[in-house]
C-alpha positions in Angstrom: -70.6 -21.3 23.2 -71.5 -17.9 21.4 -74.5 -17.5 19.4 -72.3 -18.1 16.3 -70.5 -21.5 17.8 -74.1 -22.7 17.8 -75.3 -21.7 14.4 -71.9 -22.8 13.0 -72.9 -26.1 14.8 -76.1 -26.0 12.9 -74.6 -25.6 9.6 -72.4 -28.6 9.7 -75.6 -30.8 10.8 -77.6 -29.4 7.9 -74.6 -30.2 5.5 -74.3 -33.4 7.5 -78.0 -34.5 6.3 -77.1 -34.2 3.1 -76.0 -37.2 0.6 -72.5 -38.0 2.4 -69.4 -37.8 0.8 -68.6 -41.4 0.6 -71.8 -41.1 -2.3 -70.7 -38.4 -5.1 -73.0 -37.9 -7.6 -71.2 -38.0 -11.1 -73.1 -34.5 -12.4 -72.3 -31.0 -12.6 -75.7 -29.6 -13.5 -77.1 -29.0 -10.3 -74.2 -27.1 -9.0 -74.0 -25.0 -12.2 -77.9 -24.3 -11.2 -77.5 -23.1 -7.9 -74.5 -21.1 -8.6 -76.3 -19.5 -11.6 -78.8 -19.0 -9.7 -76.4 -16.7 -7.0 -74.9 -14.7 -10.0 -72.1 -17.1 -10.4 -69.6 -16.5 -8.0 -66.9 -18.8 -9.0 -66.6 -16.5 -11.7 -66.0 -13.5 -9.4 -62.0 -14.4 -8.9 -59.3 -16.4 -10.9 -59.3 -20.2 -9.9 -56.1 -22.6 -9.5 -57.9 -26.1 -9.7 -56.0 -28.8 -8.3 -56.4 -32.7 -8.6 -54.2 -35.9 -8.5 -54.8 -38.5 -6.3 -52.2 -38.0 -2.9 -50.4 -34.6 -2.3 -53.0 -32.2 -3.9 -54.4 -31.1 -0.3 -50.8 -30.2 0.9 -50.4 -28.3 -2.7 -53.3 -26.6 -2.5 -52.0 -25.0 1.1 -48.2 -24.1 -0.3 -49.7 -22.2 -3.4 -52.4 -20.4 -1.3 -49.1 -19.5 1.1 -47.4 -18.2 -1.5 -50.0 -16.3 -3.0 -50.6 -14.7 0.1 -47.1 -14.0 0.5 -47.2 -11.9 -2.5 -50.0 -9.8 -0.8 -52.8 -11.1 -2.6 -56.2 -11.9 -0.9 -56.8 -15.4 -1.1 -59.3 -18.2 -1.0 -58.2 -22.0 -0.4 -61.1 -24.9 -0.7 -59.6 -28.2 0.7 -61.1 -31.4 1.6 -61.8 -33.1 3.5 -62.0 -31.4 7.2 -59.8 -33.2 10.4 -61.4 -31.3 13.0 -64.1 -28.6 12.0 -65.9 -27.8 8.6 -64.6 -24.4 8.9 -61.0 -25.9 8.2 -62.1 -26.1 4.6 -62.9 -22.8 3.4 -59.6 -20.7 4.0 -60.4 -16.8 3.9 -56.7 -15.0 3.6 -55.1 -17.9 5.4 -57.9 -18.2 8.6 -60.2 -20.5 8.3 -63.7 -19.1 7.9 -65.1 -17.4 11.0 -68.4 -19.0 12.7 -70.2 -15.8 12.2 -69.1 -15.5 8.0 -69.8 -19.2 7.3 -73.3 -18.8 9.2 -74.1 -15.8 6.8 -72.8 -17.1 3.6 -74.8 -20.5 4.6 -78.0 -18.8 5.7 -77.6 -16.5 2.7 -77.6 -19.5 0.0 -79.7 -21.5 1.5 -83.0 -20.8 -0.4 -81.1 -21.5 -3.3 -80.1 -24.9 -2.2 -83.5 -25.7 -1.6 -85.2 -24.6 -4.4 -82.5 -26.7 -6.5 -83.2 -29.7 -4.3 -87.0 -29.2 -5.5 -86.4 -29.4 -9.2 -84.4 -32.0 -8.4 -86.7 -34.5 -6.1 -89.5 -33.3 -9.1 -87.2 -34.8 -11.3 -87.1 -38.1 -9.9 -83.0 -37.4 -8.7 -81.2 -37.1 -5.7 -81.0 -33.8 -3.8 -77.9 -31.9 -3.8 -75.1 -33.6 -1.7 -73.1 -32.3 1.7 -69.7 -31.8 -1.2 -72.3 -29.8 -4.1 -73.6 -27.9 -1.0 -70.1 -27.4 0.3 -69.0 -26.3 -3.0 -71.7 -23.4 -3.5 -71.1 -22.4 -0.1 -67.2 -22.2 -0.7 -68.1 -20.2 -3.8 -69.9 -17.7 -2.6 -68.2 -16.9 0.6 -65.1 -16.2 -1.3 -67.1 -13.9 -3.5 -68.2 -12.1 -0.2 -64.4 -12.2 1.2 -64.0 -11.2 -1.7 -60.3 -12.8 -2.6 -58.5 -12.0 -5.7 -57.8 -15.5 -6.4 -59.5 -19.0 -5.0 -57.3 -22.2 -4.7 -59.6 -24.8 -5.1 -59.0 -28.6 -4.3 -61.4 -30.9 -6.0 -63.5 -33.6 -3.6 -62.9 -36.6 -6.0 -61.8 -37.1 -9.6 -62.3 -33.9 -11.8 -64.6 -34.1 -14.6 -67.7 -34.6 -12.6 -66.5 -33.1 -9.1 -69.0 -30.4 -8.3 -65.5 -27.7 -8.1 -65.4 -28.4 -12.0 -68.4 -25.5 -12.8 -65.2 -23.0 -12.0 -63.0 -22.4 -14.9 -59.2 -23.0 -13.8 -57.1 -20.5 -15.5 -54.5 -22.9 -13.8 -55.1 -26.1 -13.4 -52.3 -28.2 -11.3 -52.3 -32.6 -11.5 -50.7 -33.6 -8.3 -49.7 -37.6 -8.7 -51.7 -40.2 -10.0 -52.2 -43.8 -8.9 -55.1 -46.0 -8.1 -57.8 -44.8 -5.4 -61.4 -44.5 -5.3 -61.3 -46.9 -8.7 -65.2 -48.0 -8.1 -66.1 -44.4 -8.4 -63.0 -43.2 -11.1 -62.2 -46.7 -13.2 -59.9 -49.2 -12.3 -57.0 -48.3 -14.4 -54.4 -45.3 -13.5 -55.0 -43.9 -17.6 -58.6 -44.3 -16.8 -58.4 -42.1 -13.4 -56.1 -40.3 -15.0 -58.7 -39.4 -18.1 -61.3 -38.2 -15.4 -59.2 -36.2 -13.3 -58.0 -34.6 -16.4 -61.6 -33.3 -16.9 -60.6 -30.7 -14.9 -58.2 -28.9 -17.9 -60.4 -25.9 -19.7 -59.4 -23.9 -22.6 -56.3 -21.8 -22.9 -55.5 -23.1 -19.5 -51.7 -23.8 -17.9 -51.5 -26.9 -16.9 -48.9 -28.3 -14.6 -48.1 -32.2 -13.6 -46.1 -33.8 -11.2 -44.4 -36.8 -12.3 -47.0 -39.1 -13.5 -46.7 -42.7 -14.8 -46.9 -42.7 -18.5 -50.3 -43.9 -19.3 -51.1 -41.1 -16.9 -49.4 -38.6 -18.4 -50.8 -39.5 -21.9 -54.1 -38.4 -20.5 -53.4 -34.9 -19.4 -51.5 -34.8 -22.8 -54.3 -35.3 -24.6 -56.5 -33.1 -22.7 -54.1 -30.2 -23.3 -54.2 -30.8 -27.1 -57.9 -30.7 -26.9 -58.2 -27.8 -25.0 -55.7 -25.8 -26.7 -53.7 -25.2 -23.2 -49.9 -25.0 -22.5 -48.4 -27.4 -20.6 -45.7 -28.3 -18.1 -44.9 -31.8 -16.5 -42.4 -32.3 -13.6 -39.1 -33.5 -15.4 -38.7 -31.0 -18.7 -40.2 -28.1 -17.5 -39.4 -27.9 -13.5 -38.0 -29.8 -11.1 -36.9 -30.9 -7.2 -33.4 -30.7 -7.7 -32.2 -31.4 -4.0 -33.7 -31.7 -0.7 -31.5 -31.8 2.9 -32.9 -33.1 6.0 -32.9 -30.0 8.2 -34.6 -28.6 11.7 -38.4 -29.2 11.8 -38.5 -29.7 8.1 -36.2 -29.9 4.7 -34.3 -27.6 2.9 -35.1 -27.5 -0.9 -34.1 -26.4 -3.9 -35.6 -26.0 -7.4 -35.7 -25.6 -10.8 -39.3 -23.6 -11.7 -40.4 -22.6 -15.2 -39.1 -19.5 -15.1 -35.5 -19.5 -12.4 -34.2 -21.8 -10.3 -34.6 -21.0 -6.9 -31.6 -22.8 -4.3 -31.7 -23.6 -0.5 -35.7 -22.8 0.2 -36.6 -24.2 4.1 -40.0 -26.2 4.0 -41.3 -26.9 6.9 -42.7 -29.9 6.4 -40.6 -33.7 6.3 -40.6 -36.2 3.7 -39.3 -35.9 0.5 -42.7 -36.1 -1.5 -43.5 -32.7 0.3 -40.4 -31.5 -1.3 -42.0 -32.6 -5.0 -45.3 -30.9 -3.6 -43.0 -28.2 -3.0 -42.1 -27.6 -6.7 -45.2 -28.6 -7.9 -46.8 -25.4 -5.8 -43.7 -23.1 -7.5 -44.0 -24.3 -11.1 -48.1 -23.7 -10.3 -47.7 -20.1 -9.1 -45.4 -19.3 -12.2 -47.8 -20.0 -13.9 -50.4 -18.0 -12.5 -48.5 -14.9 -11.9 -46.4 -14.8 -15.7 -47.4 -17.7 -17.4 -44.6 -19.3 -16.5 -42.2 -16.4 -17.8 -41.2 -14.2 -14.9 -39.0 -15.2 -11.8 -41.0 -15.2 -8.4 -39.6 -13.0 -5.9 -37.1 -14.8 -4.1 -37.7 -13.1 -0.5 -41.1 -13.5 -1.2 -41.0 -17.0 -2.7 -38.7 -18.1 0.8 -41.6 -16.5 3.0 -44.8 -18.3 1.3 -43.0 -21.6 1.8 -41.8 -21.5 5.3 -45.7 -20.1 6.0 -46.8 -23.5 4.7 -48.9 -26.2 7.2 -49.8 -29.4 6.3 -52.0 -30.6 9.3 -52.0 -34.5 9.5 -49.3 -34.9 7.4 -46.2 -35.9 9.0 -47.3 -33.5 12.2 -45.6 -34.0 15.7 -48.4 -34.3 18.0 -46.3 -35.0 21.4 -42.6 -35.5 22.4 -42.0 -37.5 24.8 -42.7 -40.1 23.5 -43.1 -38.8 20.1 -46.3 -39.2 18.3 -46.8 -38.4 14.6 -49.9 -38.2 12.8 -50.3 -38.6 9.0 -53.2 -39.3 7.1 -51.7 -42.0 4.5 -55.0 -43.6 3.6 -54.0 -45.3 0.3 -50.8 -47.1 -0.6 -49.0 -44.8 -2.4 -49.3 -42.2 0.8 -48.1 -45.2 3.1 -45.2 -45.7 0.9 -44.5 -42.1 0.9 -44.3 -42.0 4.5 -42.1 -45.0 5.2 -39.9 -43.4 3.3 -39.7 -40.6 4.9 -39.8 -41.6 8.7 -36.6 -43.5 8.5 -34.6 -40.2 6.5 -36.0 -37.4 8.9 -36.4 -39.0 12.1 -34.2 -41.4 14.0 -35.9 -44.0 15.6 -34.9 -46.8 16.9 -38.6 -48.5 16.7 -41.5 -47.9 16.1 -45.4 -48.7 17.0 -48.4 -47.6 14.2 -51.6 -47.2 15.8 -53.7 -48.2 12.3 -57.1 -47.8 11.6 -58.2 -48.1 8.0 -61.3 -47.1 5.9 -63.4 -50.0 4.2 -63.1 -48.4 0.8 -59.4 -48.2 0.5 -57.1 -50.5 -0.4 -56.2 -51.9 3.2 -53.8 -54.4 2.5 -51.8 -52.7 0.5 -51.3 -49.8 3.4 -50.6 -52.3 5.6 -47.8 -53.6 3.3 -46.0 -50.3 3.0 -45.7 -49.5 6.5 -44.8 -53.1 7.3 -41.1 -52.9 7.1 -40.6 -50.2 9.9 -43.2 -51.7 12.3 -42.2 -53.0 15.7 -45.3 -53.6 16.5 -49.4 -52.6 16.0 -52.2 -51.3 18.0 -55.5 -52.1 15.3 -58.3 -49.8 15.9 -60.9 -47.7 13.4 -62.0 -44.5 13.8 -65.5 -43.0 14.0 -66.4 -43.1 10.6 -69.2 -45.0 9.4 -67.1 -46.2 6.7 -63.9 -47.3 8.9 -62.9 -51.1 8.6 -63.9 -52.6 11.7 -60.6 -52.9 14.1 -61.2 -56.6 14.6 -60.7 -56.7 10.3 -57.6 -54.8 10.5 -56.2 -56.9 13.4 -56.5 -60.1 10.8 -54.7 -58.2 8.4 -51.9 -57.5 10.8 -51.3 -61.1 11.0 -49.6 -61.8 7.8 -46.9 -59.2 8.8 -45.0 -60.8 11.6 -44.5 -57.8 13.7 -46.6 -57.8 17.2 -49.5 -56.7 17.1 -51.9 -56.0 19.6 -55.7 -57.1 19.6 -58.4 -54.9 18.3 -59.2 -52.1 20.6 -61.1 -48.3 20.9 -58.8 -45.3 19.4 -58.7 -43.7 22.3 -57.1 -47.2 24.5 -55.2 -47.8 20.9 -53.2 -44.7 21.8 -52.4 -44.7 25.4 -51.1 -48.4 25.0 -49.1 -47.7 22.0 -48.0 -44.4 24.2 -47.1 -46.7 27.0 -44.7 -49.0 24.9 -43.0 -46.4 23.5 -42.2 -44.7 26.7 -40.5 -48.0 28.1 -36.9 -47.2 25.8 -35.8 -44.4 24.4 -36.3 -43.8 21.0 -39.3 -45.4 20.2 -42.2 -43.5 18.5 -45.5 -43.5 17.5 -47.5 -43.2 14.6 -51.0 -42.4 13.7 -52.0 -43.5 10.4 -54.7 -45.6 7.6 -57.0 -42.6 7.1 -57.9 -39.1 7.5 -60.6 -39.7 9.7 -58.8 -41.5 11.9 -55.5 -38.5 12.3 -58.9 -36.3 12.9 -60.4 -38.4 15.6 -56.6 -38.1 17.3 -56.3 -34.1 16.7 -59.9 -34.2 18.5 -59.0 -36.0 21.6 -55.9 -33.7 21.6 -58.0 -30.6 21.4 -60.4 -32.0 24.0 -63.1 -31.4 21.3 
C-alpha cells in the first residue's frame, strides 16, 4: 500500500466513527455551519439534485455522462459505496484519487470538529459519517474545481444534509414506499419530503409518479415559483429493443426527440432512467428549449455504468448482481431478466437488510426462482440468513438452508453449472452486491 492507500484507509475509519448512515439526523443546520464555515463551496458550481426513491443512483451516473460528454468538468456525489468510499465522489468521471480525498479530508477536518463542539455543547449529536461525507464532497469539487456537481441525496430531501446546495435542477426519480419510519408511511407523505428538495426558480423534472406523488412535487413547484416537467406530457421513453450488452432507446425530450440511442445497461426501467437523465440535461443546458447534440447525446449514454445494477459478474455460469433492496427494484428486475436474458432457470442468492420490506422482495422475485441460497451480508443491519430462509418457505421454490455469502455463492455456482442455461443472481441489498464485487476483487 502507498502512503496515500493508508491515509485513504484512515479516512473511511474516521468517517466510519461517525453516526452511521442507517441513523440520519433530520437537520440541515449543522451542515450549513461547517460549509459556511469553508466559504460555501456548494455554491462554487451549478447543482443537479436528484431524489426519488429507486433509479436516482443510476440517473445521477447518465446525466454526469452526458455532461461530461459535452466537455464539461464534472462532479457526481452518489450513495451509497459497493466497494470503496472513494466510489462516491466522482471527479470528471474517476472516482476521487487516495491522495485528493486525503487532502480535501485533512483540509476540512478542523471544521468538522469545531462544529461537532458546538454541537456536543449543545446537548446534540455530533455530525454524522453522511453530513461529514457531504462537506467533504463539497469541497473537493470546489478544489476539482467542476463546472457543474450531480448530487444524489442520502435519504429523503428536505432534511438530507445535500439539501444546503441550491439545485438549479432538481430531478424526482420514482416514488414508492421505502425508509417509511424515517420519511412517513404514505407515498404523498415521502413524496412531500423528498420534494423538499425543489428551490426557487428551479426546473424540475419527474418520472412517472403515482398521483398522490405527483400532487406533491406539484405543489412544491407552485410554491417555489419553478417550471416543471413530469414524464408523460413533457418527455417520454417511446421505445426500447433488447439489443447486445444493453437496449436500444429512443425518446421524446423537452426539446427533440432523439431515435435509436444504445444504452448499455438492461431492463426497461433503465431505459425510463434513460429519459429521465435527457429531459434533466435539457433542462440544465437550455431550460428545456434547445436540442442536445445528437453525436454528443449518443456518446454520454453509451459512456454510462451502473455498477450492481443488472451487472454480469461471470459467464460461465452467468452471475448477475443487482442491488434491488426494496420491492419496487425487485419487481423492476424480474421484469427485466426474463426480456433481456434467456434463461432457462434460475437460482437467487438473497440476502436482505432488516429495515426493508423483506417480504415483499421476496415476493417479486418469486415467480422466476428455481431455487434459493439465503444468506446476509456483512452489514450490521442485514436480516440474519436463518430469517430469510423462513421467509423462503412460503414460496415453494427449493431453497437451500441458511449459509455464509461466500458458501451461498459457490453452491448456487455449482447448481447452475450442472445444465446449461441456468444463472445466477445476486440480489436483496446493496451491501450485499458489494460484499460479492469484494470477494471478486479479492479486496
Amino acid at each position: 500500500m502507498t502512503d496515500y492507500a493508508e491515509d485513504a484507509a484512515r479516512v473511511a475509519e474516521e468517517l466510519l466513527q461517525r453516526i452511521g448512515e442507517a441513523a440520519p439526523q433530520p437537520r440541515l443546520d449543522p451542515t450549513r455551519r461547517v460549509a459556511d464555515l469553508l466559504g460555501e463551496p456548494q455554491r462554487a458550481y451549478p447543482v443537479i439534485h436528484i431524489t426519488g426513491t429507486n433509479g436516482k443512483t443510476t440517473t445521477a451516473r447518465i446525466i454526469e455522462s452526458i455532461l461530461r460528454a459535452y466537455g464539461l468538468r464534472t462532479g457526481l456525489l452518489t450513495s451509497p459505496h459497493l466497494v470503496r468510499v472513494n466510489e462516491r465522489i466522482v471527479i470528471d468521471g474517476e472516482p476521487i484519487g487516495d491522495e485528493r480525498l486525503v487532502a480535501n479530508w485533512d483540509d476540512i477536518q478542523p471544521y468538522l470538529l469545531m462544529v461537532d463542539t458546538e454541537l456536543e455543547a449543545a446537548g446534540e449529536p455530533a455530525l454524522t459519517y453522511f453530513e461529514a461525507l457531504t462537506v467533504l464532497a463539497f469541497a473537493a469539487f470546489a478544489d476539482a474545481p467542476v463546472d457543474v456537481a450531480v448530487i444524489e441525496v442520502g435519504m429523503g430531501g428536505e432534511w438530507d444534509s445535500t439539501n444546503v446546495a441550491d439545485g438549479q435542477v432538481a430531478v424526482l426519480a420514482p416514488i414508492a414506499l421505502d425508509h417509511t419510519h424515517r420519511l412517513g408511511a404514505t407515498v404523498e407523505e415521502i413524496a412531500r419530503t423528498k420534494a423538499g428538495i425543489i428551490k426557487p426558480l428551479a426546473e424540475v423534472v419527474t418520472a412517472m409518479q403515482e398521483p398522490e406523488a405527483l400532487a406533491e412535487i406539484a405543489r412544491a413547484v407552485e410554491l417555489t415559483e419553478s417550471v416543471l416537467h413530469a414524464e408523460g406530457p413533457a418527455f417520454e421513453l417511446e421505445s426500447s429493443e433488447v439489443a447486445v450488452g444493453g437496449q436500444s432507446i429512443t425518446v421524446r425530450g423537452l426539446a427533440a426527440r432523439y431515435e435509436d440511442l444504445y444504452l448499455p445497461l438492461y431492463g426497461d426501467h433503465q431505459g425510463h432512467n434513460a429519459a429521465l437523465a435527457i429531459a434533466a440535461v435539457e433542462a440544465f443546458l437550455g431550460r428545456g428549449t434547445q436540442p442536445l447534440v445528437p453525436e454528443v447525446l449518443a456518446d454520454g449514454l453509451a459512456g454510462a455504468a451502473s455498477p450492481g445494477r443488472l451487472q454480469i459478474i461471470a459467464a460461465d455460469p452467468v452471475v448477475i448482481l443487482d442491488a434491488a433492496h426494496n420491492p419496487h427494484g425487485a419487481r423492476s428486475l424480474a421484469r427485466a431478466l426474463p426480456k433481456y436474458f434467456d434463461f432457462d432457470e434460475i437460482a437467487f442468492v438473497i440476502g436482505i437488510l432488516a429495515d426493508k420490506d423483506a417480504a415483499g422482495v421476496v415476493a417479486e422475485l418469486a415467480p422466476l426462482a428455481a431455487r434459493w441460497f439465503p444468506t446476509s451480508s456483512g452489514s450490521d443491519r442485514a436480516l440474519p440468513a436463518e430469517e430469510v430462509a423462513e421467509l423462503l418457505e412460503e414460496t415453494g421454490a427449493e431453497h437451500e438452508p441458511a449459509m455464509p455469502l461466500t458458501e451461498a455463492l459457490r453452491a448456487a455456482q455449482a447448481w447452475a453449472a450442472e445444465a446449461p442455461r441456468r444463472a445466477v443472481v445476486v440480489a436483496g441489498s446493496i451491501t450485499l452486491v458489494g460484499d460479492v464485487l469484494r470477494m471478486v476483487e479479492g479486496g
